[in-house]
Legacy VTK file of the C-alpha trace (Angstrom):
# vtk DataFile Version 3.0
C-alpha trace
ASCII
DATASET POLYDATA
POINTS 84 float
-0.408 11.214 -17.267
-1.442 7.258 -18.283
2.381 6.974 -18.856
2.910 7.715 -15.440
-0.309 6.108 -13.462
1.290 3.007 -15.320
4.570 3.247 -14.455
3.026 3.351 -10.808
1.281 0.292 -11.399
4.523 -1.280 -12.238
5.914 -0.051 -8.750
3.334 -1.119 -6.819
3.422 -4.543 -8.608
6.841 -5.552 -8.368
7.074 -4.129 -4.879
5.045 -6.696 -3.554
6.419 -9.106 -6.553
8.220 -11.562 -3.558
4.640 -11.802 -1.604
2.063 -14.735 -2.086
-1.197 -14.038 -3.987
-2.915 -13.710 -0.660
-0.132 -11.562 0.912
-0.299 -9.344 -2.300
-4.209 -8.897 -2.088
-3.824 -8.028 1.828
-1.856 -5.670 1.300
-3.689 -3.716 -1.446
-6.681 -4.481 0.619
-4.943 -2.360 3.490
-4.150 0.467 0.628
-7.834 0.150 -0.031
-8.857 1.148 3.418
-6.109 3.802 3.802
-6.618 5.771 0.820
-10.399 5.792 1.531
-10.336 6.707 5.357
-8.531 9.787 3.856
-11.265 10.579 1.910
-13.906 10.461 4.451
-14.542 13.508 6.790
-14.716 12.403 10.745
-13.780 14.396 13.741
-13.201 10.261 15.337
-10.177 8.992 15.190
-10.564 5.943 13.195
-9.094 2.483 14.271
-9.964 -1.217 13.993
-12.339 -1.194 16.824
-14.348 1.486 15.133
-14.057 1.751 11.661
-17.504 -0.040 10.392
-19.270 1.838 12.555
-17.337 4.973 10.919
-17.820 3.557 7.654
-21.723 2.939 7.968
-22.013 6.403 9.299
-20.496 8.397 6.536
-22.597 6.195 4.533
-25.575 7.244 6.240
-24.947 10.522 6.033
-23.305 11.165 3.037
-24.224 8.155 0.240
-21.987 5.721 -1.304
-18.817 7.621 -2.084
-15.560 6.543 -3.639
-13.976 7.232 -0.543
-16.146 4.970 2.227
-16.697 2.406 -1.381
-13.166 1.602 -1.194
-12.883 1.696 2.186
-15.852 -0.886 2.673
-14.178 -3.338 -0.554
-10.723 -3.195 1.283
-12.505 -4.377 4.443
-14.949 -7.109 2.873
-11.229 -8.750 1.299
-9.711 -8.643 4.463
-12.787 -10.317 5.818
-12.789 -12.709 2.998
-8.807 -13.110 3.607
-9.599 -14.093 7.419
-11.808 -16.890 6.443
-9.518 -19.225 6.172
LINES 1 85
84 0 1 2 3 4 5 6 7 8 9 10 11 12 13 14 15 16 17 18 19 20 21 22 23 24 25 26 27 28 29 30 31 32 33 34 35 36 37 38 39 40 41 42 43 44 45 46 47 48 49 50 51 52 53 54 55 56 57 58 59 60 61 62 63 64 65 66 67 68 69 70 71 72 73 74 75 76 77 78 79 80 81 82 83
């Protein structure tokens, strides 16, 4: 099982391989978000105009989970991304 999560790694490393660093860490950011808006349980349909309030909701209602964590971290890097 390591042998394989690795060998992902590896895939999803020299996929983006060609991008900038900041490229590279948008687009994991956006992986971020999507794999934890699957994890969170919402009858909304979840979008850019929405998905803090989404995201502090399932917080409020369910705790920090790994799900709206990631979520939240991919967010916070795209905000720190849009800084500049």
């Amino acid at each position: 099982m390591q042998q394989q999560k690795q060998e992902k790694v590896e895939l999803v490393l020299s996929t983006i391989e060609e991008l900038n660093v900041k490229d590279k860490v948008e687009v994991l950011a956006n992986v971020f978000i999507s794999i934890g808006i699957d994890g969170i349980n919402t009858e909304d349909k979840i979008n850019k105009l929405n998905i803090a309030d989404i995201l502090l909701r399932d917080v409020e209602n369910n705790g920090q989970t790994l799900a709206n964590a990631l979520a939240r971290q991919g967010l916070l890097i795209l905000t720190w991304l849009n800084k500049d």
